[in-house]
TIPALUM-22425 format. One line per 10 residues: number of its first residue (from 1); their letters; for each residue x, y, z of C-alpha. Coordinates in nm, 3 decimals. Example, Ala and Ser with C-alpha at 12.3 -4.5 7.8 and 13.67 -1.06 7.14 Angstrom:
2
1> as> 1.230,-0.450,0.780 | 1.367,-0.106,0.714
This chain:
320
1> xxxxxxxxxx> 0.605,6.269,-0.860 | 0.778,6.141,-1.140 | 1.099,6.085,-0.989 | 0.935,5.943,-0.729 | 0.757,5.659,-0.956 | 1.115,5.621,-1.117 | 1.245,5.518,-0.790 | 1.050,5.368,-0.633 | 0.946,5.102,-1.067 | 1.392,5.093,-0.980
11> xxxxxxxxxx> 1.321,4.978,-0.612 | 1.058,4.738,-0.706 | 1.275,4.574,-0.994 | 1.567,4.545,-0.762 | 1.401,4.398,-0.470 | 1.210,4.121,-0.757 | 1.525,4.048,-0.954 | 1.724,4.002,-0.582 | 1.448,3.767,-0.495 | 1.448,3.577,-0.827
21> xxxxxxxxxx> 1.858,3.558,-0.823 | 1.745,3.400,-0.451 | 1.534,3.156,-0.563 | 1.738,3.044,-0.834 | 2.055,2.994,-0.622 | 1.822,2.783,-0.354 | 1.690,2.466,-0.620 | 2.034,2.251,-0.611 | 2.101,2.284,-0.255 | 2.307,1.994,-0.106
31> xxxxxxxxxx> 2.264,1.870,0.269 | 2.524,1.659,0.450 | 2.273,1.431,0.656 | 2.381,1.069,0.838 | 2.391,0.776,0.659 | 2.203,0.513,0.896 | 2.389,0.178,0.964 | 2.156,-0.028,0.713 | 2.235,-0.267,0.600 | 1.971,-0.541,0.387
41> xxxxxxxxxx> 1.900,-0.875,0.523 | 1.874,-1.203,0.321 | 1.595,-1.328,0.694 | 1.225,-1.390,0.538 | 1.099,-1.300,0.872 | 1.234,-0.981,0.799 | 1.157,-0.905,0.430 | 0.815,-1.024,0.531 | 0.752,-0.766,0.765 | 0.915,-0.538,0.499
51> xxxxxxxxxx> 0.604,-0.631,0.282 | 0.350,-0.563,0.560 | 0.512,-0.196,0.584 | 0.548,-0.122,0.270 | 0.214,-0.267,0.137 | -0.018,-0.264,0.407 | 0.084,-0.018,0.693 | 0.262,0.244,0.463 | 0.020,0.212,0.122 | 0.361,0.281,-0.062
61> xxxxxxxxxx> 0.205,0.150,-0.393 | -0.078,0.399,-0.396 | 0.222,0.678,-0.471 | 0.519,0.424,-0.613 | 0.276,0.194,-0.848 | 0.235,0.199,-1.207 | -0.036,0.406,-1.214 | -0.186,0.196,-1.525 | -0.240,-0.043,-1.292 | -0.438,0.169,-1.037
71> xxxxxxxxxx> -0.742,-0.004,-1.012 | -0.539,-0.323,-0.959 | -0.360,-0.146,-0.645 | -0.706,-0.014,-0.499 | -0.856,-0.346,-0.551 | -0.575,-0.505,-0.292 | -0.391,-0.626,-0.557 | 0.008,-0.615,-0.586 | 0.151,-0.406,-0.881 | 0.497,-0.400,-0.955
81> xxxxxxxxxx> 0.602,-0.037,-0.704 | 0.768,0.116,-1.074 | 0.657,0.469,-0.996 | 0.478,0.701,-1.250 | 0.176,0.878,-1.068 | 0.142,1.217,-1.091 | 0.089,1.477,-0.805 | -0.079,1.759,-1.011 | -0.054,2.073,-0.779 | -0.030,2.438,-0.755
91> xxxxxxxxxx> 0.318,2.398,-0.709 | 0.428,2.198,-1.015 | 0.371,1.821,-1.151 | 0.552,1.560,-0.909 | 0.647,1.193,-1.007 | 0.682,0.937,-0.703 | 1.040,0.755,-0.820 | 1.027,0.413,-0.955 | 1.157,0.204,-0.617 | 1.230,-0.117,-0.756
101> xxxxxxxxxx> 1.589,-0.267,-0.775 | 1.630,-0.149,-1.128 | 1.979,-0.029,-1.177 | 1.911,0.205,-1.440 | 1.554,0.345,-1.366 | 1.511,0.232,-1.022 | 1.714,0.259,-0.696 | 1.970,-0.090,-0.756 | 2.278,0.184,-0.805 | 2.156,0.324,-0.453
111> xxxxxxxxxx> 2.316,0.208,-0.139 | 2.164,0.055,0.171 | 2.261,0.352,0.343 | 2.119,0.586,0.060 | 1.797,0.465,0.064 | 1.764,0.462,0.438 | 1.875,0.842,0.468 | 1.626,0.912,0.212 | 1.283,0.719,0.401 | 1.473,0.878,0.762
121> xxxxxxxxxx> 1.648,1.228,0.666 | 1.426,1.313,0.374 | 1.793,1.352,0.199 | 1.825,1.163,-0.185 | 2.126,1.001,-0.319 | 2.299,1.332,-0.456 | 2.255,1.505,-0.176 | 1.958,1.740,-0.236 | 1.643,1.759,-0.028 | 1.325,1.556,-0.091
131> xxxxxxxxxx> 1.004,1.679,-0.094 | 0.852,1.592,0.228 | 0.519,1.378,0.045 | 0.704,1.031,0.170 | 0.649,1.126,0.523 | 0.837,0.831,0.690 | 1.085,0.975,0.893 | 0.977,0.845,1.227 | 1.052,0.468,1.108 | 1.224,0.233,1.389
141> xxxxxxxxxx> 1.544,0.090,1.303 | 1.399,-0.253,1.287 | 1.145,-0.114,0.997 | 1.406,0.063,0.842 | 1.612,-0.210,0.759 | 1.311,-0.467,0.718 | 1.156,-0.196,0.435 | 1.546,-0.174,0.269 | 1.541,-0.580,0.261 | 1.179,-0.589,0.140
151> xxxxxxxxxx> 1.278,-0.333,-0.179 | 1.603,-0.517,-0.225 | 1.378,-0.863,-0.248 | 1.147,-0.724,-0.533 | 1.203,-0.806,-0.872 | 1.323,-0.489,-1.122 | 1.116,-0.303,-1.316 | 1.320,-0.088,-1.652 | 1.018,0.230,-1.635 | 1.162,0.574,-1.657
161> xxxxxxxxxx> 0.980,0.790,-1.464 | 0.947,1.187,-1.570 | 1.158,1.447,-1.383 | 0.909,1.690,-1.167 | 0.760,1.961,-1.375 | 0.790,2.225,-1.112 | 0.592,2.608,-1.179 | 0.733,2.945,-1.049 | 0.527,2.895,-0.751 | 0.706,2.503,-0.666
171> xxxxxxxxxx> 1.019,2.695,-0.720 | 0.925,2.930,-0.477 | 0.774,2.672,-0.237 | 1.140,2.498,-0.292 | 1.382,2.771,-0.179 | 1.194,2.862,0.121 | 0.901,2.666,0.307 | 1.065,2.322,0.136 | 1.392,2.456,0.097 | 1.559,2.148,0.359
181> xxxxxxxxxx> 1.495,1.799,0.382 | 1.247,1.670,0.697 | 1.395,1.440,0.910 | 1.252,1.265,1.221 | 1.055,1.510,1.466 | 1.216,1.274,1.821 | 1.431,0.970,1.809 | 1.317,0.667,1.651 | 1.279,0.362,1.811 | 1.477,0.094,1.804
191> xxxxxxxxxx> 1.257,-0.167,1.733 | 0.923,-0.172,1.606 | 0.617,-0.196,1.919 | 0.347,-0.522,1.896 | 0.032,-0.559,2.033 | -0.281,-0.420,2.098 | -0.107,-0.115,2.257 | -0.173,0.241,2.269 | 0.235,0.293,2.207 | 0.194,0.072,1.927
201> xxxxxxxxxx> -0.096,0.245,1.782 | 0.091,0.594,1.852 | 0.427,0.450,1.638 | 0.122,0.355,1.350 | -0.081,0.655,1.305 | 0.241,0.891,1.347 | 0.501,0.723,1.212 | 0.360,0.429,0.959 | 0.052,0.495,0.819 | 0.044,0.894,0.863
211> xxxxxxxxxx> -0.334,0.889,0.940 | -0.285,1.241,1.045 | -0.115,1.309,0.636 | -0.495,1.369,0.508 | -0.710,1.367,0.867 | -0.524,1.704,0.937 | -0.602,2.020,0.732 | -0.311,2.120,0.498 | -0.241,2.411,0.307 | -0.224,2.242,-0.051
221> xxxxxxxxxx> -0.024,2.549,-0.200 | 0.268,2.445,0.085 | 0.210,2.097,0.260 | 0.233,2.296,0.553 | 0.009,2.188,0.859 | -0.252,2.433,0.883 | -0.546,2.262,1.111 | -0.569,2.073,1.486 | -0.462,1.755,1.475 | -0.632,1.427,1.340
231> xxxxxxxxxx> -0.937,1.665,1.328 | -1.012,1.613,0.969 | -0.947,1.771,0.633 | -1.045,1.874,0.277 | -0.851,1.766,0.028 | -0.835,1.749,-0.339 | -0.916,1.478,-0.572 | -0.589,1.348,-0.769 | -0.815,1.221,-1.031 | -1.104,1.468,-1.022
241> xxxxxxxxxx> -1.069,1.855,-1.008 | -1.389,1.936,-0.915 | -1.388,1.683,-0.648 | -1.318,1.765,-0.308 | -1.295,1.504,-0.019 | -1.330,1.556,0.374 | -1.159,1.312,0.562 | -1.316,1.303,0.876 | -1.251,1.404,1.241 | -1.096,1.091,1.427
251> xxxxxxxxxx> -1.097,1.253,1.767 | -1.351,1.138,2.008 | -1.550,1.429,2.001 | -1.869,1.387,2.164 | -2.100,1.586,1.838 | -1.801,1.631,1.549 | -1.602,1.332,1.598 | -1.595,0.975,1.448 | -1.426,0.764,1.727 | -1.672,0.910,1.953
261> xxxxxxxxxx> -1.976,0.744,1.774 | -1.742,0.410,1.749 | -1.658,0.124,2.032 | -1.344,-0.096,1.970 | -1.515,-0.400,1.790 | -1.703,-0.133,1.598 | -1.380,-0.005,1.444 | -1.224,-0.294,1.349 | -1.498,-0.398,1.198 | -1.571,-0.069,0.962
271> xxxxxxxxxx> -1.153,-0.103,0.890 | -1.206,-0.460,0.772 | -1.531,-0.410,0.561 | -1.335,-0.162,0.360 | -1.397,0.060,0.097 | -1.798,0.238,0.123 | -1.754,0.555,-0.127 | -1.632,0.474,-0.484 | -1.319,0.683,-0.536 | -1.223,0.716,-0.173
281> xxxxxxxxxx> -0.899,0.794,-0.138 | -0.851,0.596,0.163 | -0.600,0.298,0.071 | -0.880,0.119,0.222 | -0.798,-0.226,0.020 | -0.430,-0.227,0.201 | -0.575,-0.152,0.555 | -0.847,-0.412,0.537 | -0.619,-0.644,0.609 | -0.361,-0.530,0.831
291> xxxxxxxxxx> -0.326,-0.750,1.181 | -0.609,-0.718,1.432 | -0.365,-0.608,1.673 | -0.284,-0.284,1.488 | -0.593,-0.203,1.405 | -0.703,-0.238,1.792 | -0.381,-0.064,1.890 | -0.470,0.206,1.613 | -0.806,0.263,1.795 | -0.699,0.295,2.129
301> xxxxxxxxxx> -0.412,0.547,2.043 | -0.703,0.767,1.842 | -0.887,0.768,2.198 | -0.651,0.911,2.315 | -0.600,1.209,2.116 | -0.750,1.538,2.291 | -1.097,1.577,2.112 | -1.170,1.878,1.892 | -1.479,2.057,1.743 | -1.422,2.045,1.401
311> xxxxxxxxxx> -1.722,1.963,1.140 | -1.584,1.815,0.824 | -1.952,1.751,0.636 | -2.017,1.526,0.420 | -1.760,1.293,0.304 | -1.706,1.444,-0.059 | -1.806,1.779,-0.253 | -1.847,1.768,-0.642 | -1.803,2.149,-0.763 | -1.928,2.045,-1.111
């Protein structure tokens, strides 16, 4: 017996020091992705639909703004995109980058190209893998280069933003669910669809406003997709521990879902009265206001998503 437990404490210690020499080896990986053809356009037609996707369709300042400013950017209010929020997860403390043209703190040193691979290929400017939080792979071409031009157009904001505080877990998370970048699940478009279409309202919820980001159940240990699609979550509060929120079921449904209960004018009306629950974390300031053709198109891609039975409850739980 007790060369037994000898062997098997040496077994043990090998098979944890190989998998912590594994995990150590896997944090600075570097990936060789394409560098898209961007280049950034001087057109105001173009930088202005570079604002409406970065400010309205994609929310980016509820992740990229100064987070002092918070209640400005809930409020619908524009704050300069100079990063600073914290993600405060199992897997470590993460810090959205500061995406204005700043050349020291912010992305000015960065290419066209480099910024583009990053939103597309999930790839940064030294090569390494992003974590897959900026889910904005499935961009068309046309946005692509519209949301370079828009960044290029802001004015630059010196804030140094902390380095990710990552636990043994993140590392973990980091050298093997995470371990490469995320790029584009199909081709992108070229350009970007208009209208009141369901194609349009596909390219929105998928691809630009990532609906499905908290209406799908995640494993918050991983990011990994865990529940049907667009059938509703619970997620954590960023700002309250004991809080957790349910978004809701946005398949049609006939007893669990929200678009069932909902006609077209119905919609578009609930999207433009905006925010109902203090705290929500629904940007709901930035999609008040987005074109009535979106939100239309938004409604009749959601119809037709294949319903699901999937009771999310009431819209928050307090723990305290």
């Amino acid at each position: 017996m007790r060369k037994f437990l000898v062997v098997f404490v040496f077994v043990v210690s090998v098979v944890i020091a190989g998998f912590a020499a594994f995990v150590a080896t896997r944090q600075n990986l570097k990936f060789d992705a394409p560098m898209p053809p961007v280049q950034a356009s001087s057109d105001t037609a173009v930088i202005a639909r570079g604002h409406y996707v970065v400010r309205q369709l994609a929310s980016c300042p509820i992740c990229h703004g100064d987070p002092k400013q918070y209640d400005r950017t809930l409020a619908g209010e524009e704050v300069p995109l100079s990063g600073g929020f914290v993600f405060d997860i199992p897997p470590g403390k993460f810090y959205p980058r500061n995406i204005t043209p700043d050349k020291e703190t912010g992305v000015g040193n960065f290419s066209d190209g480099e910024i583009a691979r990053a939103l597309r290929y999930g790839v940064g400017h030294d090569g390494r893998a992003l974590l897959p939080f900026m889910e904005m792979q499935g961009l068309s071409d046309e946005d692509l280069v519209a949301v370079v031009s828009y960044l290029r157009s802001e004015p630059p904001v010196h804030h140094v933003v902390p380095a990710h505080q990552i636990t043994l877990l993140g590392r973990i998370v980091t050298a093997t669910v995470l371990a490469h970048p995320v790029g584009p699940k199909e081709t992108p478009l070229k350009d970007d669809p208009h209208g009141a279409t369901v194609e349009n309202g596909r390219y929105l919820v998928e691809s630009m406003s990532n609906c499905w980001s908290c209406h799908t159940q995640r494993d918050y240990k991983t990011g990994a997709i865990v529940g049907r699609h667009l059938a509703g979550s619970n997620m954590p509060d960023d700002f309250n521990p004991n809080r957790i929120w349910a978004p809701p079921n946005l398949t049609s449904d006939p007893t669990t879902g929200r678009l069932a209960k909902l006609i077209e004018d119905q919609f578009v009306a609930r999207m433009r009265a905006g925010r109902a629950i203090p705290g929500s974390p629904m940007p709901w300031q930035q999609f008040q206001t987005l074109h009535e053709d979106d939100l239309r198109a938004i409604y009749r891609y959601l119809k037709t998503v294949p319903p699901v039975v999937h009771e999310t409850g009431a819209p928050f739980v307090d723990k305290s």
